[in-house]
DOLO-824849 format. One record per residue (C-alpha): x, y, z; residue number from 0; residue in three letters. Coordinates in steps of 0.25 Angstrom, whole numbers, plus 5000, padded with zeros to 4 digits. Layout:
BEGIN
<atom><xx>X</xx><yy>Y</yy><zz>Z</zz><resi>NUM</resi><resn>ALA</resn></atom>
...
END
This chain:
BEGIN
<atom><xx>5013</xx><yy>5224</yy><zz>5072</zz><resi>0</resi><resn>UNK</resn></atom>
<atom><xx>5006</xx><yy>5229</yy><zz>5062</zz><resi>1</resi><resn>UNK</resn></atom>
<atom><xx>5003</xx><yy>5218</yy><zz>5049</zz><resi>2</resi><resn>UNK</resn></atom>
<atom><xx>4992</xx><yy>5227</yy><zz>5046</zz><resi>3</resi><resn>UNK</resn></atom>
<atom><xx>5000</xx><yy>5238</yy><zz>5041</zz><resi>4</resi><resn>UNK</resn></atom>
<atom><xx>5004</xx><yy>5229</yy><zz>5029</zz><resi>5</resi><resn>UNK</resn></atom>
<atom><xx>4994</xx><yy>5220</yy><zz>5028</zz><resi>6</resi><resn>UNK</resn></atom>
<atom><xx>4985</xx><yy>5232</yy><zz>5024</zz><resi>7</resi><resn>UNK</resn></atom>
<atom><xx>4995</xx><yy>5239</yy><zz>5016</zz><resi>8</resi><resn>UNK</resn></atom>
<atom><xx>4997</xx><yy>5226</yy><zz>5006</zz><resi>9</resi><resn>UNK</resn></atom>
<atom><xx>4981</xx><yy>5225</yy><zz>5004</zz><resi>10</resi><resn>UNK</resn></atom>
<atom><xx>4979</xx><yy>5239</yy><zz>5003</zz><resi>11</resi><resn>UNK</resn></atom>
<atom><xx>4990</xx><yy>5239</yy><zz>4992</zz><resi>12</resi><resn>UNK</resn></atom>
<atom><xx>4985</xx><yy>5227</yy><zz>4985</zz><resi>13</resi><resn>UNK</resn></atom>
<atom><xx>4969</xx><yy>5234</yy><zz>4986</zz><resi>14</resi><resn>UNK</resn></atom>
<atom><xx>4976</xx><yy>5248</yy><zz>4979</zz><resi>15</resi><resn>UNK</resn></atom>
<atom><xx>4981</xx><yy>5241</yy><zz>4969</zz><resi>16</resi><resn>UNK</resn></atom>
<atom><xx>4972</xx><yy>5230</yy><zz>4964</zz><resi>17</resi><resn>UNK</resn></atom>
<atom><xx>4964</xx><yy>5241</yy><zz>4954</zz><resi>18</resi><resn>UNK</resn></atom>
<atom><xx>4978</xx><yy>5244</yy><zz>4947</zz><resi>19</resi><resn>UNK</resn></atom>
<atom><xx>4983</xx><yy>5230</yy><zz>4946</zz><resi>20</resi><resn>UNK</resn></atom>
<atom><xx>4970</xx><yy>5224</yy><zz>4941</zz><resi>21</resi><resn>UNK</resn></atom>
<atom><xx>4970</xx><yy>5236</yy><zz>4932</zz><resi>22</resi><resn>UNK</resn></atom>
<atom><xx>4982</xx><yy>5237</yy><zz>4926</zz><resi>23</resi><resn>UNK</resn></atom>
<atom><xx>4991</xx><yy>5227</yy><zz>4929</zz><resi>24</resi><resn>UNK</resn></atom>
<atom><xx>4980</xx><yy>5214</yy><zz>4926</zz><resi>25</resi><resn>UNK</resn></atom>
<atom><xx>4977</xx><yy>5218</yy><zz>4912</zz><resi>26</resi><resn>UNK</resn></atom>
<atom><xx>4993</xx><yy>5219</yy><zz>4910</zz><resi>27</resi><resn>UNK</resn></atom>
<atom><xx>4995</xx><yy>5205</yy><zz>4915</zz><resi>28</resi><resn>UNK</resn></atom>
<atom><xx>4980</xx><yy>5200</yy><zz>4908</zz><resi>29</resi><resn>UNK</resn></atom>
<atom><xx>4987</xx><yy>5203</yy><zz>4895</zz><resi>30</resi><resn>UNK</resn></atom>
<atom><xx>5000</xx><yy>5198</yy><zz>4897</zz><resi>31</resi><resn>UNK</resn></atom>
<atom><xx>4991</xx><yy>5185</yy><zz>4898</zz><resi>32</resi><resn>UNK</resn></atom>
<atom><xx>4995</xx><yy>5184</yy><zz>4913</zz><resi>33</resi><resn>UNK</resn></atom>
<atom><xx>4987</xx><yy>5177</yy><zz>4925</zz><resi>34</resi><resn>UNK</resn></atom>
<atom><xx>4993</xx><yy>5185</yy><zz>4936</zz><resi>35</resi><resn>UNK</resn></atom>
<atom><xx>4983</xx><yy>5193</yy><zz>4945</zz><resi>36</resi><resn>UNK</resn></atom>
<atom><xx>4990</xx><yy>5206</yy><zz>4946</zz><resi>37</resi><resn>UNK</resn></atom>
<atom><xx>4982</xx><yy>5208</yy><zz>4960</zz><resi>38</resi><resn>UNK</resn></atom>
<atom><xx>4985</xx><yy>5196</yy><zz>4965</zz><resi>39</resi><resn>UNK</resn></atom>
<atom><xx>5000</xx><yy>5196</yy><zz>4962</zz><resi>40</resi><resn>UNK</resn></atom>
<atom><xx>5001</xx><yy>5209</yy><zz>4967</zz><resi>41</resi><resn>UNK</resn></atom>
<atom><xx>4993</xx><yy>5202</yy><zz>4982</zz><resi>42</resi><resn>UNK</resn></atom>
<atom><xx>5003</xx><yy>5192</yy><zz>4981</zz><resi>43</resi><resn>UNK</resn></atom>
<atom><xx>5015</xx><yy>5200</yy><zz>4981</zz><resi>44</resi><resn>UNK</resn></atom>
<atom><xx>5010</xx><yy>5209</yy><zz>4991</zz><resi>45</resi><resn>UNK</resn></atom>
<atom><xx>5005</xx><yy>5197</yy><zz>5000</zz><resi>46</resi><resn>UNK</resn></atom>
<atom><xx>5019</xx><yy>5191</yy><zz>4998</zz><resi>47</resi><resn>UNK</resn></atom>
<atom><xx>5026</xx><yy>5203</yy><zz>5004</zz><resi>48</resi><resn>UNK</resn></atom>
<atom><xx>5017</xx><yy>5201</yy><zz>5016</zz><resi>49</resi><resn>UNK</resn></atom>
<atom><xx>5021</xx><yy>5188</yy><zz>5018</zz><resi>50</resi><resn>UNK</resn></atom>
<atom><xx>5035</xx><yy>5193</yy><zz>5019</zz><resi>51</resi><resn>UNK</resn></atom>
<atom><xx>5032</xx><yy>5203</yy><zz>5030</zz><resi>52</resi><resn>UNK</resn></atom>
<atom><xx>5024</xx><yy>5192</yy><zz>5040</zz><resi>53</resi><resn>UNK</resn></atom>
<atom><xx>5036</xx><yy>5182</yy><zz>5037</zz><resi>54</resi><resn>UNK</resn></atom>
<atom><xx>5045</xx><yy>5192</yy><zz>5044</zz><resi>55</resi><resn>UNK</resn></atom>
<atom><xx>5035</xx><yy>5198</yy><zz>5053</zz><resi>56</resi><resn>UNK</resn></atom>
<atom><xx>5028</xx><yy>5184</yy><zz>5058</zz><resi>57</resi><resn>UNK</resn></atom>
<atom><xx>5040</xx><yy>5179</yy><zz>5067</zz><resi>58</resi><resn>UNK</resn></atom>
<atom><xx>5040</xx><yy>5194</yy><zz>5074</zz><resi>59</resi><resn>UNK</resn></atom>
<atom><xx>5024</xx><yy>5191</yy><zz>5077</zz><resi>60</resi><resn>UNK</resn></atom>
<atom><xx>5024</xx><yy>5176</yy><zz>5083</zz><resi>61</resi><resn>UNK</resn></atom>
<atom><xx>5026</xx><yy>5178</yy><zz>5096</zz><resi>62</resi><resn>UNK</resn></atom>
<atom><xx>5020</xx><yy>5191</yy><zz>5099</zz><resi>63</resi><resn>UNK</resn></atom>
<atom><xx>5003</xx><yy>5187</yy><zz>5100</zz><resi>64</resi><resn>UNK</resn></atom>
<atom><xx>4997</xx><yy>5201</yy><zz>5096</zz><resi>65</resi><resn>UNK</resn></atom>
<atom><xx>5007</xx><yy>5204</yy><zz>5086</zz><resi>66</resi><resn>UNK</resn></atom>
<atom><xx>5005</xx><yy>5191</yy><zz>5078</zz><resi>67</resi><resn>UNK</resn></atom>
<atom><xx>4988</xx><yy>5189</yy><zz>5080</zz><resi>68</resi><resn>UNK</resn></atom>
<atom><xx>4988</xx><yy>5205</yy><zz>5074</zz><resi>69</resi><resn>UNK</resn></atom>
<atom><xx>4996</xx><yy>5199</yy><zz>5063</zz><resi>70</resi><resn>UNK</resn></atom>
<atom><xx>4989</xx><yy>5186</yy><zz>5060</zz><resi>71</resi><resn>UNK</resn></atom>
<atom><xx>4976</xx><yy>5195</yy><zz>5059</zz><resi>72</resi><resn>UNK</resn></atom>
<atom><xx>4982</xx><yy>5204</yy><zz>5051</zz><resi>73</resi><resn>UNK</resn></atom>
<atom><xx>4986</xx><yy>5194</yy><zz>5041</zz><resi>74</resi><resn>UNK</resn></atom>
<atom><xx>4972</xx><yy>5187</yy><zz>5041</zz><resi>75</resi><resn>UNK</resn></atom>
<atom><xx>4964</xx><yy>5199</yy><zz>5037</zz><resi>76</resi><resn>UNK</resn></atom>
<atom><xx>4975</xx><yy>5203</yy><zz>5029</zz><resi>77</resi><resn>UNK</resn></atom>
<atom><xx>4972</xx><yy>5190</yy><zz>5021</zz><resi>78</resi><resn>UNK</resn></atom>
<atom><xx>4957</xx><yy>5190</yy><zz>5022</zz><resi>79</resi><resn>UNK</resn></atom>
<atom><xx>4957</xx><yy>5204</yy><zz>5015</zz><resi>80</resi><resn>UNK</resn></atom>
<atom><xx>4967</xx><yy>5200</yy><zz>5005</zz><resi>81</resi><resn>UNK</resn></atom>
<atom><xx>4960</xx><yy>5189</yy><zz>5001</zz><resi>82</resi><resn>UNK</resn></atom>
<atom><xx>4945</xx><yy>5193</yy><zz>5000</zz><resi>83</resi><resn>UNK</resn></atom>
<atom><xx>4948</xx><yy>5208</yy><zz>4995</zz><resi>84</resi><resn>UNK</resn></atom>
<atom><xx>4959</xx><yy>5205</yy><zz>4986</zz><resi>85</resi><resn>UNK</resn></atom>
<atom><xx>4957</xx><yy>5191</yy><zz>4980</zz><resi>86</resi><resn>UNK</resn></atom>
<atom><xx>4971</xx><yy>5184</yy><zz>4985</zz><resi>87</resi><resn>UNK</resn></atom>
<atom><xx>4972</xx><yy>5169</yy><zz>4982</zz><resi>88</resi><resn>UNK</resn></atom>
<atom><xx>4974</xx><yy>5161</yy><zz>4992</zz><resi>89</resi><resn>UNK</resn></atom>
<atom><xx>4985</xx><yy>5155</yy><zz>4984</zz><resi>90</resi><resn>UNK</resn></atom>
<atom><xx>4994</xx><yy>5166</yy><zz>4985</zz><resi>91</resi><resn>UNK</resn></atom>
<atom><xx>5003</xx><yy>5168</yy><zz>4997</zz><resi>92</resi><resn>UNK</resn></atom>
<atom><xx>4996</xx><yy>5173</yy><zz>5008</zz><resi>93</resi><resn>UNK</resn></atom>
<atom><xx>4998</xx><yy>5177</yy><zz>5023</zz><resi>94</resi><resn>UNK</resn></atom>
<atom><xx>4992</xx><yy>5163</yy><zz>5029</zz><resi>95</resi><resn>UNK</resn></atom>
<atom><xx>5006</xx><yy>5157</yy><zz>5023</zz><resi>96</resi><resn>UNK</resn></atom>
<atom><xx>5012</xx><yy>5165</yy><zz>5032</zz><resi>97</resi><resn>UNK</resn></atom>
<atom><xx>5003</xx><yy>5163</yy><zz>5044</zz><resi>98</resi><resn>UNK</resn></atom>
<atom><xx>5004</xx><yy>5148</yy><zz>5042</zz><resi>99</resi><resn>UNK</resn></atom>
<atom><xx>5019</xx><yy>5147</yy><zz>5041</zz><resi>100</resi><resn>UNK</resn></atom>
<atom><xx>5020</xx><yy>5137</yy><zz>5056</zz><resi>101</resi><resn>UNK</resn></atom>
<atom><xx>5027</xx><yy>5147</yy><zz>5066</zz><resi>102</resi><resn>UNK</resn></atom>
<atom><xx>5017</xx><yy>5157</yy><zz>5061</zz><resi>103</resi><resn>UNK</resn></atom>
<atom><xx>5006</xx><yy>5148</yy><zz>5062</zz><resi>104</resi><resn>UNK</resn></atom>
<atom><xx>5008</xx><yy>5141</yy><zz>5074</zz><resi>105</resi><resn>UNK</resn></atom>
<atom><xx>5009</xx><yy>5156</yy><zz>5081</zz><resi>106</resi><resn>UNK</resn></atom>
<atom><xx>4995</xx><yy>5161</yy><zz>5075</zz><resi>107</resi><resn>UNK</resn></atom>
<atom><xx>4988</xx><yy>5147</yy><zz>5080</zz><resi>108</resi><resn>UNK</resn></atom>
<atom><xx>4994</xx><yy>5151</yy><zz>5093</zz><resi>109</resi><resn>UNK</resn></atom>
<atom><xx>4990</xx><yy>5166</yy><zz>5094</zz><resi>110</resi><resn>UNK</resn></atom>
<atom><xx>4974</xx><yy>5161</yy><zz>5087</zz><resi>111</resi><resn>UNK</resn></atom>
<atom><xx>4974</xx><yy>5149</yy><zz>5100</zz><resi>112</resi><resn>UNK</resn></atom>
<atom><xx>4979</xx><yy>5160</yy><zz>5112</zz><resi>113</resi><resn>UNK</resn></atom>
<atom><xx>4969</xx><yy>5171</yy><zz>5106</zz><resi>114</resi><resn>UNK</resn></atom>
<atom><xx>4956</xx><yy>5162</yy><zz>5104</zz><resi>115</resi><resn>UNK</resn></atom>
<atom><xx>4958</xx><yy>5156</yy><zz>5119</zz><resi>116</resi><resn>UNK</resn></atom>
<atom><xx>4959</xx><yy>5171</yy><zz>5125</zz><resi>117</resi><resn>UNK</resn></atom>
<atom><xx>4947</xx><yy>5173</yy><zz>5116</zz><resi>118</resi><resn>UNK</resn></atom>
<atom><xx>4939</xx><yy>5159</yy><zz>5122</zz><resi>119</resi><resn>UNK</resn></atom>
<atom><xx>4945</xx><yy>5165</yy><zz>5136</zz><resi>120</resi><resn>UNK</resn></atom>
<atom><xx>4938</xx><yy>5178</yy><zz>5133</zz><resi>121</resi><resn>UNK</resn></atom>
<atom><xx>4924</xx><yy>5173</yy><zz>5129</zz><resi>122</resi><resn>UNK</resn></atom>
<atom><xx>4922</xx><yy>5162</yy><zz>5138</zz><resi>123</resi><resn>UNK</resn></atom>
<atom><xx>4925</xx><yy>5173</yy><zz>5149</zz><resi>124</resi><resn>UNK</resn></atom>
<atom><xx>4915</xx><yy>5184</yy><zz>5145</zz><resi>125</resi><resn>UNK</resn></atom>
<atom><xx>4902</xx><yy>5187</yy><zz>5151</zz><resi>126</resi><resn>UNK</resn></atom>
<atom><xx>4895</xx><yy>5186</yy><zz>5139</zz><resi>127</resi><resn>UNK</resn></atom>
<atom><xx>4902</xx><yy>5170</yy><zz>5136</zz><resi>128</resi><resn>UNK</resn></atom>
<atom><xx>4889</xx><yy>5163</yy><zz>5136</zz><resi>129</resi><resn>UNK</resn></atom>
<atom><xx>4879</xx><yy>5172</yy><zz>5134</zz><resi>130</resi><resn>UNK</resn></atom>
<atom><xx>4875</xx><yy>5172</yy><zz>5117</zz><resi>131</resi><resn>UNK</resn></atom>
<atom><xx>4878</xx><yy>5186</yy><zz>5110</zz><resi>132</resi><resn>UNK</resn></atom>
<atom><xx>4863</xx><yy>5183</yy><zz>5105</zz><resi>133</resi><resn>UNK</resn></atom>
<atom><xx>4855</xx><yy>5180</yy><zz>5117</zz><resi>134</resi><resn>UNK</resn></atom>
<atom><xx>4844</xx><yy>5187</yy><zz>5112</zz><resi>135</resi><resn>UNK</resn></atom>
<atom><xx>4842</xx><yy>5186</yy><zz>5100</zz><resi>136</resi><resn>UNK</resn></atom>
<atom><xx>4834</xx><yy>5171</yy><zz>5100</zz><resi>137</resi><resn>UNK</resn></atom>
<atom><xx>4835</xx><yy>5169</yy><zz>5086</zz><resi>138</resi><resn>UNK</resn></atom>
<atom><xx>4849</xx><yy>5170</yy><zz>5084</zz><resi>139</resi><resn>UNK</resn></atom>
<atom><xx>4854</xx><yy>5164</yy><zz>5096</zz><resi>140</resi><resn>UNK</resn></atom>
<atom><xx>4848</xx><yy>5151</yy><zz>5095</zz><resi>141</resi><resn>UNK</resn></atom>
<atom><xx>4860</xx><yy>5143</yy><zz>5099</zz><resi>142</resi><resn>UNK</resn></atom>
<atom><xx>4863</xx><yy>5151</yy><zz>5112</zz><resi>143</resi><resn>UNK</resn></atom>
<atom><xx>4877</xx><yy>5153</yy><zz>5110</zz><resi>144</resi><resn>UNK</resn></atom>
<atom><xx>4886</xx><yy>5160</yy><zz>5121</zz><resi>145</resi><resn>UNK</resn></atom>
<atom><xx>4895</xx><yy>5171</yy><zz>5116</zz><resi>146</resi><resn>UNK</resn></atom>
<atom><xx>4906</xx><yy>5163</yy><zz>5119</zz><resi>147</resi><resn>UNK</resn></atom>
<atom><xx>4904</xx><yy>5153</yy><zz>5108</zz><resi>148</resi><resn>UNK</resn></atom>
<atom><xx>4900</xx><yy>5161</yy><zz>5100</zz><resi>149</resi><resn>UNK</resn></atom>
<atom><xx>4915</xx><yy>5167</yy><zz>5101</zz><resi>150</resi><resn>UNK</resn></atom>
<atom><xx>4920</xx><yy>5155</yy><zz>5102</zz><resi>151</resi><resn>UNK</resn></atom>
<atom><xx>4915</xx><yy>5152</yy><zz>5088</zz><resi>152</resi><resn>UNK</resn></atom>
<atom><xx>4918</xx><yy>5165</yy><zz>5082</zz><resi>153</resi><resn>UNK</resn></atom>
<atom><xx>4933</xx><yy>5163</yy><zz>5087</zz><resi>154</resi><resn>UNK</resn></atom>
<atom><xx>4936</xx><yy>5150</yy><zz>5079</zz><resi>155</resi><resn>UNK</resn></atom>
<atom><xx>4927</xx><yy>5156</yy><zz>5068</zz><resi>156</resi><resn>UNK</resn></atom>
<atom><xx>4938</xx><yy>5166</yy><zz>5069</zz><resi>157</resi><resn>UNK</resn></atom>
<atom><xx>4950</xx><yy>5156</yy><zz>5069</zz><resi>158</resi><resn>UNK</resn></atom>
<atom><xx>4945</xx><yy>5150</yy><zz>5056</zz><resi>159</resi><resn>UNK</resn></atom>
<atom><xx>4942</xx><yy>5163</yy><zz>5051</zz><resi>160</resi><resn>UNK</resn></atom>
<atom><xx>4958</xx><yy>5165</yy><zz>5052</zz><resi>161</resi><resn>UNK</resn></atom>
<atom><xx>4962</xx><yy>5153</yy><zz>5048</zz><resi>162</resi><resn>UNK</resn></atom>
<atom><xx>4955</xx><yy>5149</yy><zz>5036</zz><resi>163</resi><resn>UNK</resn></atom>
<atom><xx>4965</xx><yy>5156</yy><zz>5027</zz><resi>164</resi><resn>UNK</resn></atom>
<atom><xx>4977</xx><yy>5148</yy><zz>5029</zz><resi>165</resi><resn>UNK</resn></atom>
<atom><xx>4983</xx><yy>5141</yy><zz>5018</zz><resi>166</resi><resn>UNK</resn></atom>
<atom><xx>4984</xx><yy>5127</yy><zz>5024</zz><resi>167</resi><resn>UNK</resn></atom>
<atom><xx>4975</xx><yy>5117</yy><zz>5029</zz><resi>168</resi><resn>UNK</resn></atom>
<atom><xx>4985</xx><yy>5114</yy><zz>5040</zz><resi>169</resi><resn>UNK</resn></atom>
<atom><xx>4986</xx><yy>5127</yy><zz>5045</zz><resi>170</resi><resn>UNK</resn></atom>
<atom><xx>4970</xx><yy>5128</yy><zz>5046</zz><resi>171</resi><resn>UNK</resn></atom>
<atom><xx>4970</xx><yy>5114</yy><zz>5054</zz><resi>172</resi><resn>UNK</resn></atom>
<atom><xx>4978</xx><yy>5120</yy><zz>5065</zz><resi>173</resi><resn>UNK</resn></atom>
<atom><xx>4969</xx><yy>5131</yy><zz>5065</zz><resi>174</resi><resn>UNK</resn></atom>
<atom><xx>4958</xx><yy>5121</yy><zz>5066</zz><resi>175</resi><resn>UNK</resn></atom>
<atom><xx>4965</xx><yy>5114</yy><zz>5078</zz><resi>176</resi><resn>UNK</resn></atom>
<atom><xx>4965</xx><yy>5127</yy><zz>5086</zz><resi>177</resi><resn>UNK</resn></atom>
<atom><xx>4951</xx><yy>5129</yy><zz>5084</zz><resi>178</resi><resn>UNK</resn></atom>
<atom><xx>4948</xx><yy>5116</yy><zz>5088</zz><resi>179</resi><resn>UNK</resn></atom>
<atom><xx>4956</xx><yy>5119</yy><zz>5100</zz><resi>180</resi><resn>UNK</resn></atom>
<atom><xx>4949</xx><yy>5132</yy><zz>5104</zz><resi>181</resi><resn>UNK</resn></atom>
<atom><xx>4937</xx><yy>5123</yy><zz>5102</zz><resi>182</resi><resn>UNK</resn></atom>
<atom><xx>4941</xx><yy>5113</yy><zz>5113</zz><resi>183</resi><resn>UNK</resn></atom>
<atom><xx>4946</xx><yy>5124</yy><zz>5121</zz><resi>184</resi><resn>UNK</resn></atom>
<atom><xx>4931</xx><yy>5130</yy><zz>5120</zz><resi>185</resi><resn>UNK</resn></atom>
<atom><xx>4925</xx><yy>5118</yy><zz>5124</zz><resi>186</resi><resn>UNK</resn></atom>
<atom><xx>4934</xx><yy>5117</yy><zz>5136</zz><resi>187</resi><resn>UNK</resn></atom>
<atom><xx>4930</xx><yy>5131</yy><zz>5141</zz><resi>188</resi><resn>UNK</resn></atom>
<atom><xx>4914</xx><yy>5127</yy><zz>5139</zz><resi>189</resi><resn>UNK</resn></atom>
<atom><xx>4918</xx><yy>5114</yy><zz>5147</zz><resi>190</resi><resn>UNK</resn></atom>
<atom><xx>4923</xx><yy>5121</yy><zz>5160</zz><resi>191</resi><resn>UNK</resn></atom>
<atom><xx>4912</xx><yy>5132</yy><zz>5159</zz><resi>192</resi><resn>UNK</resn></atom>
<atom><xx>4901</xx><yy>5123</yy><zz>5158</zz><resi>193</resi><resn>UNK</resn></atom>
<atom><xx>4908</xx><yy>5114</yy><zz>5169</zz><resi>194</resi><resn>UNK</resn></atom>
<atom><xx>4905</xx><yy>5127</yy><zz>5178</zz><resi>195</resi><resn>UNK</resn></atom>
<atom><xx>4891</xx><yy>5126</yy><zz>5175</zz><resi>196</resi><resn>UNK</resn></atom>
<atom><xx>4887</xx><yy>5112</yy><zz>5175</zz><resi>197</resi><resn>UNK</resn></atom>
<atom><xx>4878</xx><yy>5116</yy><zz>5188</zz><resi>198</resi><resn>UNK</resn></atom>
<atom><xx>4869</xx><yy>5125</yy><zz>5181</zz><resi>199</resi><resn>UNK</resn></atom>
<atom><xx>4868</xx><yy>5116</yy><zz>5166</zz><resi>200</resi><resn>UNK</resn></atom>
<atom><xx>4857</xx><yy>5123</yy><zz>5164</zz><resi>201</resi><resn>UNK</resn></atom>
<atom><xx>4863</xx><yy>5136</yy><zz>5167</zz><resi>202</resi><resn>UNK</resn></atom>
<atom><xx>4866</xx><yy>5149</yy><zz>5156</zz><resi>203</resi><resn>UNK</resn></atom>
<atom><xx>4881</xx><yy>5146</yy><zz>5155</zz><resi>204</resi><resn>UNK</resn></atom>
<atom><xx>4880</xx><yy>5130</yy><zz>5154</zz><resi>205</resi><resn>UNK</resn></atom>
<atom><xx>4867</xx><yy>5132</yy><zz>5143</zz><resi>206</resi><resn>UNK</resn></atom>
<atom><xx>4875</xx><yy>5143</yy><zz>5136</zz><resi>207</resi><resn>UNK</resn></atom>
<atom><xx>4890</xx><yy>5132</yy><zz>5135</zz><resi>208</resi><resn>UNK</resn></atom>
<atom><xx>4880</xx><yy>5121</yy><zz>5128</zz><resi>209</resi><resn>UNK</resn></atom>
<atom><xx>4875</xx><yy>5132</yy><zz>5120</zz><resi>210</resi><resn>UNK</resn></atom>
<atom><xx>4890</xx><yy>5137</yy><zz>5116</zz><resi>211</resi><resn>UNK</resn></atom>
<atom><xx>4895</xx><yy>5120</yy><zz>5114</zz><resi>212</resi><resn>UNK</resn></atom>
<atom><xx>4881</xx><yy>5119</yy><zz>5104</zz><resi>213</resi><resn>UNK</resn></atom>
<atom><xx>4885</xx><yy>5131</yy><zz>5097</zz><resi>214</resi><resn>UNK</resn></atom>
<atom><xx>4900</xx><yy>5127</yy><zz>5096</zz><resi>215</resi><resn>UNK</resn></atom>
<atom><xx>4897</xx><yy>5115</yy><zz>5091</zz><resi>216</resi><resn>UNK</resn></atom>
<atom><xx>4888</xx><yy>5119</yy><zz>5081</zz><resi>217</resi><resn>UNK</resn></atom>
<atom><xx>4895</xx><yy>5129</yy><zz>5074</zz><resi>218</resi><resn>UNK</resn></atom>
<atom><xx>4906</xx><yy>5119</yy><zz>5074</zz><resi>219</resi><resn>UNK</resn></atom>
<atom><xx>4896</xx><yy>5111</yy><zz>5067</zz><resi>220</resi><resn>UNK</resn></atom>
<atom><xx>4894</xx><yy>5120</yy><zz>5055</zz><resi>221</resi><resn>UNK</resn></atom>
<atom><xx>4910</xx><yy>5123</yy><zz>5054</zz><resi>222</resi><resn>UNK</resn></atom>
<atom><xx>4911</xx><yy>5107</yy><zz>5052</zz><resi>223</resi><resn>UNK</resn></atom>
<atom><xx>4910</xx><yy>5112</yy><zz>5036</zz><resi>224</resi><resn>UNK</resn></atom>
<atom><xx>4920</xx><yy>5122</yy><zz>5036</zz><resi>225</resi><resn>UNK</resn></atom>
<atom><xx>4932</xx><yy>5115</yy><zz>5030</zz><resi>226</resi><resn>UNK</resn></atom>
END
């Protein structure tokens, strides 16, 4: 229940002894006249005993929810860190190999679907759901979003932002189709609520749903170039 305990200890490990390796076991290996990166072979074989301890902790994990979301976030920023602070190449093993191995997979889609529509269930039901986080600041609040698609975005924002990382395309595509899915699912909601207020079109909840689809729709616009 705790990822974080190793996940920290191998970076920390790999930060304290960057200086020595790059110091003293590179110029050993420069001379030999060989092209490993003593840092990056000394990541890999750290990374590689990581990957040995989520194989055998993973099947404990599926089926308990908390336990197995706290481990995929784990995993994520452990990756994010170790790949902007200590240069890994992302053709070296990694943790998403791992994640994307199918009974694994298929479990994260699951838990990322449940969590995301307690998260639409949640902001379509606060009192602030259609009223725009920037009301009064004209300037900025041309488009006259309601909160709750603003949050809407930031969710799958999110999603991608968790995603991106894995190593196939396949993997990312399914991803994609649950996004896709919340999307719909979204639509759906603003469908019924606006149903509810078709006797009062120009009322502040039916004004603020056409605001939320414009918005929707446009910032899906400027994602159309995000491969």
């Amino acid at each position: 229940n705790k990822p974080e305990w190793y996940l920290t200890q191998v970076l920390m490990w790999i930060g304290n002894h960057s200086k020595f390796l790059d110091d003293k076991i590179q110029p050993i290996l420069d001379k030999a006249g060989s092209s490993v990166n003593a840092g990056l072979e000394f990541s890999r074989a750290l990374v590689m005993l990581i990957l040995e301890k989520l194989a055998a902790d993973i099947p404990c994990l599926l089926y308990d929810d908390t336990l197995f979301c706290h481990l995929v976030d784990e995993v994520l920023l452990f990756e994010r860190e170790l790949y902007s602070v200590h240069g890994y190449l992302s053709s070296f093993p990694s943790c998403m190999h791992i994640l994307s191995e199918e009974s694994c997979f298929q479990r994260w889609l699951t838990v990322e679907k449940k969590f995301a529509l307690q998260k639409m269930d949640s902001m379509l039901s606060s009192e602030a759901a259609w009223i725009s986080q920037y009301k009064d600041i004209s300037d900025v609040d041309e488009m006259k979003v309601p909160d709750c698609a603003e949050t809407f975005m930031t969710l799958l924002l999110v999603i991608t932002d968790r995603y991106k990382n894995l190593p196939t395309a396949s993997r990312k595509l399914q991803f994609l189709g649950l996004q896709k899915e919340l999307v719909d699912d979204f639509r759906i909601r603003l469908t019924q609520v606006m149903k509810e207020e078709t006797r009062a079109s120009l009322g502040f909840r039916y004004c603020a749903i056409l605001n939320a689809v414009n918005y929707i729709a446009t910032v899906l616009a400027d994602w159309a170039d995000n491969v």
